[in-house]
C-alpha positions as CSV (number, residue, x, y, z in Angstrom):
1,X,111.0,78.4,73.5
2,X,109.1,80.8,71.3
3,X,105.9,82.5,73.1
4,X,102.5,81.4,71.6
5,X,100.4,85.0,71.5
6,X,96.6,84.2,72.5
7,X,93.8,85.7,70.3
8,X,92.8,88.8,72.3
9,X,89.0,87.1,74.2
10,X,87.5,90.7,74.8
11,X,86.2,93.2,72.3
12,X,86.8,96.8,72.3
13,X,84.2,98.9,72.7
14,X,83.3,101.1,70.0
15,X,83.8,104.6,71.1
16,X,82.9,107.7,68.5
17,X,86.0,109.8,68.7
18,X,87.0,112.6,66.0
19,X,90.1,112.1,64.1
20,X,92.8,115.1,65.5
21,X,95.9,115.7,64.2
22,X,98.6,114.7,66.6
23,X,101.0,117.9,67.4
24,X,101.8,120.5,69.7
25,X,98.3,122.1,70.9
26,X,100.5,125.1,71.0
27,X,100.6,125.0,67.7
28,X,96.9,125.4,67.4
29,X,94.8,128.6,67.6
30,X,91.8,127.2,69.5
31,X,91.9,123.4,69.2
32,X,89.6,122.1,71.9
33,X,89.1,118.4,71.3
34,X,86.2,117.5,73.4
35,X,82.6,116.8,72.2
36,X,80.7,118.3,74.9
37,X,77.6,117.4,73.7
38,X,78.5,113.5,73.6
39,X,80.3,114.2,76.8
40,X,77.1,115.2,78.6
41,X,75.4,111.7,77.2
42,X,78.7,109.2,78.2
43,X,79.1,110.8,81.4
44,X,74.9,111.4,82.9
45,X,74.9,108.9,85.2
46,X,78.1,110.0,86.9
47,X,77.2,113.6,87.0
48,X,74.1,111.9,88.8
49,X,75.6,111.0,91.9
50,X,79.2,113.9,91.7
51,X,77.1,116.9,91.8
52,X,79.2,119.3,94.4
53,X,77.7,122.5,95.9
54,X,79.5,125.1,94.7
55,X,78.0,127.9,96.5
56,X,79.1,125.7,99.8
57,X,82.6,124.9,99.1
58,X,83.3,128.7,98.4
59,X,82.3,129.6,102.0
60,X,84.9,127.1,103.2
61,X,87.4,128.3,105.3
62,X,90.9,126.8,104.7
63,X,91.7,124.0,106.9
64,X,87.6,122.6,105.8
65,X,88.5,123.2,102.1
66,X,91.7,121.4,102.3
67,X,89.8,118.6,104.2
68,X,87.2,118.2,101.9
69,X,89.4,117.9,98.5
70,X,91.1,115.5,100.3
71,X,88.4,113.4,100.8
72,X,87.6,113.9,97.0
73,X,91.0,113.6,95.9
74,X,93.2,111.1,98.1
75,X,96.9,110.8,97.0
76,X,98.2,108.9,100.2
77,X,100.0,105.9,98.7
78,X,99.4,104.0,101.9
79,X,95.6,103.2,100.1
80,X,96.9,101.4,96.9
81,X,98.8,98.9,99.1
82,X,95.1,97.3,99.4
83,X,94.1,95.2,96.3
84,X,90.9,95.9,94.4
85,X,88.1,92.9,94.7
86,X,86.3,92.1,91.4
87,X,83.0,93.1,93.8
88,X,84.1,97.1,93.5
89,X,85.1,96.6,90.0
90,X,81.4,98.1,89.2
91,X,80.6,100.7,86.5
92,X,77.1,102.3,85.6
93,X,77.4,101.4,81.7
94,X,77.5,97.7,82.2
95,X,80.3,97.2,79.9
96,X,82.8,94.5,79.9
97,X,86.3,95.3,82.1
98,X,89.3,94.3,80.6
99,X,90.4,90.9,82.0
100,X,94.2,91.9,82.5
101,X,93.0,95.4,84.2
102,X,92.8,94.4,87.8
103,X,95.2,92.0,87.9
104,X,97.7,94.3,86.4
105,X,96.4,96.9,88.4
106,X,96.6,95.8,91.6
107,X,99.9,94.8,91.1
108,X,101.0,98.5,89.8
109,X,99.0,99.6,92.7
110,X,101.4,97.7,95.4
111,X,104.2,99.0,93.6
112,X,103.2,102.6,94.1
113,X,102.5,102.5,97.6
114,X,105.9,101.6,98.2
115,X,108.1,103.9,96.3
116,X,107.9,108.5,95.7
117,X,107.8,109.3,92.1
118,X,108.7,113.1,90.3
119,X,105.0,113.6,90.2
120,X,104.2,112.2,94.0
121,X,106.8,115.3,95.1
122,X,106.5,117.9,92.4
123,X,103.2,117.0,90.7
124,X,100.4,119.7,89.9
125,X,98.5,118.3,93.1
126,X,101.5,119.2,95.1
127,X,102.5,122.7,93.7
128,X,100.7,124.8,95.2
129,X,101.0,123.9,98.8
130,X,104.6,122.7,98.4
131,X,105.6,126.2,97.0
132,X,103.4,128.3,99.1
133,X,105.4,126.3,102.3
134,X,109.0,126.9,100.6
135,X,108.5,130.8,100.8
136,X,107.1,130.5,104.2
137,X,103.0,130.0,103.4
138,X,101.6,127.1,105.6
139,X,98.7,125.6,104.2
140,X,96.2,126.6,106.7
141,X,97.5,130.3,105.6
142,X,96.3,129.7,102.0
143,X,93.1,131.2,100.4
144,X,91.3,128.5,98.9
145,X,90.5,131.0,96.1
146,X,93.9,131.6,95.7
147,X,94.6,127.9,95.7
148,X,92.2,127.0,93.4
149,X,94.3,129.5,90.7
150,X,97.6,128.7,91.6
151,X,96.3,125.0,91.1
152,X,95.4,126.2,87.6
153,X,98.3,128.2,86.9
154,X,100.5,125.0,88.0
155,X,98.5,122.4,85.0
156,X,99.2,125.3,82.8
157,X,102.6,125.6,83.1
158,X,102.9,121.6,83.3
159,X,102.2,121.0,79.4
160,X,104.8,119.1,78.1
161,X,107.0,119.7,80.8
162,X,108.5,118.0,83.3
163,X,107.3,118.4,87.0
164,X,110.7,119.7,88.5
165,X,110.7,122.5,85.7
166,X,107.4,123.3,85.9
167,X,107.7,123.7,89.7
168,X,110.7,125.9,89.4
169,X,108.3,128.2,87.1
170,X,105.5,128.5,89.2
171,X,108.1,129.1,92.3
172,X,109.4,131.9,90.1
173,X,106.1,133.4,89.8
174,X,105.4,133.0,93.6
175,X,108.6,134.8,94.8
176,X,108.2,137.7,92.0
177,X,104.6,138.6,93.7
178,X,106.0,138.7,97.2
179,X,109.2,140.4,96.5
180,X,108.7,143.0,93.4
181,X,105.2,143.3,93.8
182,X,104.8,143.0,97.6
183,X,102.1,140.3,97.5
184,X,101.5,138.5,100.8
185,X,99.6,135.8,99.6
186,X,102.0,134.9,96.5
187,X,100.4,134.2,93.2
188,X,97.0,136.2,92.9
189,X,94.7,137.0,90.1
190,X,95.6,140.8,90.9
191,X,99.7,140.1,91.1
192,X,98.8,137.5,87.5
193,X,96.9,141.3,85.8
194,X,99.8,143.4,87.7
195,X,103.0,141.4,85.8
196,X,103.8,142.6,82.4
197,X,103.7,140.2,80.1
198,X,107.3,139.7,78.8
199,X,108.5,139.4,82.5
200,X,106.1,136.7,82.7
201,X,107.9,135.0,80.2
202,X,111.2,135.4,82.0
203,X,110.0,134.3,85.3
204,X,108.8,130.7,83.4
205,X,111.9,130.5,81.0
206,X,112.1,126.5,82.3
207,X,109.6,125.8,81.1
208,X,108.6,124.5,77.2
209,X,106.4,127.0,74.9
210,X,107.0,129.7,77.9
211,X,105.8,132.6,75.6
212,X,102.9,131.0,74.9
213,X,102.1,129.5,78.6
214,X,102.8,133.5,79.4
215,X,100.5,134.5,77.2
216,X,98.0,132.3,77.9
217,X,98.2,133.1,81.5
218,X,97.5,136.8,81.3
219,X,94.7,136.2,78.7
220,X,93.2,133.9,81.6
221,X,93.9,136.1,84.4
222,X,91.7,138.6,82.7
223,X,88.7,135.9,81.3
224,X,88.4,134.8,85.2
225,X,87.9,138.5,86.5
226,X,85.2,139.4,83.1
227,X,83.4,136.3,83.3
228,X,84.0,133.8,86.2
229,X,83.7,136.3,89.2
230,X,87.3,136.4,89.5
231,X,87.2,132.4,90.8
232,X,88.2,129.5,88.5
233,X,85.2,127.7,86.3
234,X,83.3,124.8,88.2
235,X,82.6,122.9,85.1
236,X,84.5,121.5,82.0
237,X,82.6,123.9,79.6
238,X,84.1,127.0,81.7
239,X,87.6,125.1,82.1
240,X,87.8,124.6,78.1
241,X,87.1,127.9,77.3
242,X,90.4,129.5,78.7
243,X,93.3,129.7,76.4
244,X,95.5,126.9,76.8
245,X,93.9,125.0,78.4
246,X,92.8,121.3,77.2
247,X,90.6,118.6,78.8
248,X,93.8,117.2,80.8
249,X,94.3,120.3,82.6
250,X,90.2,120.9,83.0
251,X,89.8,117.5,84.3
252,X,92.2,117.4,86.8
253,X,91.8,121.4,87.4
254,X,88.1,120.5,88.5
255,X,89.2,117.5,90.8
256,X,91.6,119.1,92.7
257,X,89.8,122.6,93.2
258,X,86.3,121.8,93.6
259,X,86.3,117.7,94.1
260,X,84.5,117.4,91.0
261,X,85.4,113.9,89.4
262,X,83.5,115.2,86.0
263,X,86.4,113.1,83.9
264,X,89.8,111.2,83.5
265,X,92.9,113.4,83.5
266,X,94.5,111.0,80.6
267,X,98.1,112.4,80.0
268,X,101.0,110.6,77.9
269,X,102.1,108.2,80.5
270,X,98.3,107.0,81.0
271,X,97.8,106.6,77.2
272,X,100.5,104.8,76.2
273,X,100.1,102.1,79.3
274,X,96.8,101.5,78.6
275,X,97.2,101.0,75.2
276,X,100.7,99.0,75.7
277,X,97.9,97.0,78.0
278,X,94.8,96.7,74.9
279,X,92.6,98.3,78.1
280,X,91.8,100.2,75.3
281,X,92.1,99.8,71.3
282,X,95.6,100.5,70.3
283,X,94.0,101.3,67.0
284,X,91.6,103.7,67.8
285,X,92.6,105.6,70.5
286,X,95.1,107.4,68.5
287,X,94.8,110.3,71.0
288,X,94.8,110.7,75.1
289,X,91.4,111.9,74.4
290,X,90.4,109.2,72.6
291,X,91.8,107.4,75.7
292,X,90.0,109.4,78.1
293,X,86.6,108.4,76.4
294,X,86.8,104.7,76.4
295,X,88.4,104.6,79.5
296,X,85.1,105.9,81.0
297,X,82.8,103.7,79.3
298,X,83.8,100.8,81.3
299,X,86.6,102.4,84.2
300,X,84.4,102.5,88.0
301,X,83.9,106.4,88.8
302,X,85.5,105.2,92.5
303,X,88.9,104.8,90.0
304,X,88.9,107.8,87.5
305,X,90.8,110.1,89.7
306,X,93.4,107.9,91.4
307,X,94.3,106.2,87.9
308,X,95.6,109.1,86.5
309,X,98.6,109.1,89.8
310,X,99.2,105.6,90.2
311,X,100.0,105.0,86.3
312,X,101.7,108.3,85.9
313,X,104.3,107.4,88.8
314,X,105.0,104.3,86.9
315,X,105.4,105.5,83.7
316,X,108.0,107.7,85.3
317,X,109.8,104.6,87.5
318,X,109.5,102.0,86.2
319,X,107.9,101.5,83.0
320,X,109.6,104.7,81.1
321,X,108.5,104.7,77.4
322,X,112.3,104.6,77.2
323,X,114.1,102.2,79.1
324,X,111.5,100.4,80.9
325,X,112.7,98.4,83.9
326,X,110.6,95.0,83.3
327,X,113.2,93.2,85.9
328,X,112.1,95.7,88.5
329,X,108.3,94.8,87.9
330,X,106.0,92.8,90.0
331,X,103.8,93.0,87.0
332,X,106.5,91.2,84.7
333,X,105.0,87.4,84.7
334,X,101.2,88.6,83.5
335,X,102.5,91.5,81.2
336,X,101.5,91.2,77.6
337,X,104.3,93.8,76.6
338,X,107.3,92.8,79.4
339,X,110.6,92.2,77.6
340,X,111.6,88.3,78.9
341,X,115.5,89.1,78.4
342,X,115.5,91.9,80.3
343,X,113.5,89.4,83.0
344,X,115.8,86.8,82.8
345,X,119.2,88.4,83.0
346,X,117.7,90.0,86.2
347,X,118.7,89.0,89.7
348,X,115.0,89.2,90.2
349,X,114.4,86.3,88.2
350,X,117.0,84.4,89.7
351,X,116.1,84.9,93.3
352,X,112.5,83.9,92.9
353,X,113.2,80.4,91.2
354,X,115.3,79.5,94.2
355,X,112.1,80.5,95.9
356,X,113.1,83.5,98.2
357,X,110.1,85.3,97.6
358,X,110.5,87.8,100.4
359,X,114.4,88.5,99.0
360,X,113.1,89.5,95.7
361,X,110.5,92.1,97.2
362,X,113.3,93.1,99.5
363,X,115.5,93.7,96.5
364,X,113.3,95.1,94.5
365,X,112.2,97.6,97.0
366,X,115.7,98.8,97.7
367,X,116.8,98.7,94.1
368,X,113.9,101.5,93.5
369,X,114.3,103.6,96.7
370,X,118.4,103.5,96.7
371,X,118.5,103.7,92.6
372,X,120.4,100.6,92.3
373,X,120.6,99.1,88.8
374,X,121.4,96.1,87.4
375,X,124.3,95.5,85.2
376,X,122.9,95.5,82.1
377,X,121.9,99.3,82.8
378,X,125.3,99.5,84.5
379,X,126.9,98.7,80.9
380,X,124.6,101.1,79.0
């Protein structure tokens, strides 16, 4: 029986983005694609009530600086096992939310609690901590200062490149300092000015546009000592204005070192879902900044930092922009882009009209965990 496509109820929302040519930022001499000056008029009423003392957080000592990003910045999966009621979907703006969001959402939500993705283990969030531990730092041991550049070093090295190659990099880095150059702490802003350039680039040969990354990294190193007090920026002006560095990496650079929730970190996984989902025009948002900006006309402030993990582990699971695994979906019967063969050769699908309900969670949840696939993918 041939599917009957509804006209689409909600309207977009008309969001004034600038037309960018879509290629390699590393391309680009000084391409920085946000409108600051729009920004500072979308995003007022947030700034309103996510104002963070600066001054304070840089007298923390490390286990209170930890604790306090954390309760900025939670990335325990054990939270998104709870479903979102339609009584916290509440924005400032007013504007209308996406009917399909929380639905979806929730769903995707459940499906992350219960299963570690490449960006849950070796994700920016994670880098620092996780290599710091592997050569024998424990986090308590770890200056937040120093944190707070690793944790910038880490997004830079992360652009267009996968997380276990980007964490090999930044543990390259990290063992250089304490070996050669006899660094306790690992990766410093003085060990960063202290490694020549070209070895630099050896030490993050894993990772895509390493010349450039190494580049950028010593012309950083330097900016942060002239004209940030040898600390990372606290706002996206200061973020933006290092070299090679985009509003991705600020965003999510500013959540996770000062718990400032100042943006969406919108990367390629987040984009294309939400525009394989219309929660934002397909048409228009032609870019993950253009993204970014309608996400946060009508997206709860409580949900800008979290979204960014929970779709990012799917897109690497389960819904791959390659390959996407709609038999192992829980989302797969209110999808508006699931594939129905895929669904229906499935022993998902088969399972659930015999009504074992609790089989087909079982099964899908060892499938994921245990990498068991089914025999279409088998065949392939």
């Amino acid at each position: 029986m041939r599917e009957i496509s509804r006209p689409r109820k909600r309207k977009h929302i008309a969001v004034d983005v600038e037309e960018v040519e879509v290629r390699s930022k590393y391309f680009k001499k000084d391409d920085k694609t946000v409108d600051l000056s729009k920004e500072n008029k979308i995003n007022k009423d947030v700034q309103n009530y996510d104002e963070v003392n600066i001054n304070w957080i840089k007298t923390l000592k490390p286990i209170e600086y930890f604790g306090w990003i954390e309760s900025k910045t939670c990335d325990d999966p054990r939270t998104w096992g709870r479903p979102i009621t339609k009584e916290e979907m509440i924005n400032d703006s007013g504007a209308e939310i996406p009917e399909s969001f929380l639905p979806i959402y929730n769903r995707v939500r459940l499906m992350r609690s219960k299963v570690n993705t490449p960006v849950d283990a070796m994700g920016c969030s994670m880098i620092p901590v996780l290599v710091s531990n592997k050569c024998g730092i424990p986090r308590e041991k770890i200056d937040p200062r120093n944190f707070r550049l690793q944790f910038l070093i880490g997004t830079m090295l992360s652009a267009q490149t996968r997380d276990e190659r980007m964490a090999q990099a930044a543990l390259n880095i990290t063992e250089y300092c304490l070996n050669t150059l006899k660094i306790a702490e690992g990766i410093t802003l003085d060990g960063l000015l202290k490694i020549d350039e070209p070895i630099l680039a050896n030490l993050i040969r894993c990772v895509s546009f390493y010349t450039r990354k190494a580049n950028f990294i010593k012309r950083t190193a330097q900016l942060l000592v002239e004209n940030f007090d040898s600390d990372i920026p606290y706002d996206i002006e200061g973020i933006l204005s290092l070299p090679g560095v985009g509003p991705k990496m600020g965003y999510l650079t500013l959540q996770k070192g000062w718990g400032l929730i100042a943006g969406i970190c919108v990367d390629v996984h987040v984009h294309r879902l939400c525009k394989m989902w219309n929660w934002v025009d397909p048409i228009k948002c032609k870019t993950a900044e253009h993204t970014r900006k309608e996400l946060q006309v009508w997206l709860p402030h409580s949900l800008w930092y979290e979204i960014n993990t929970v779709l990012v582990g799917f897109g690497q699971l389960i819904c791959m922009a390659r390959g996407k695994r709609c038999d192992l979906c829980l989302a797969n019967d209110i999808c508006n882009a699931r594939n129905l063969k895929l669904i229906k050769s499935s022993k998902f699908h088969q399972l659930e009209h015999r009504g074992d309900i609790a089989k087909v969670y079982s099964h899908w949840l060892d499938t994921l965990t245990n990498g068991i696939t089914t025999e279409r993918h088998k065949k392939k």
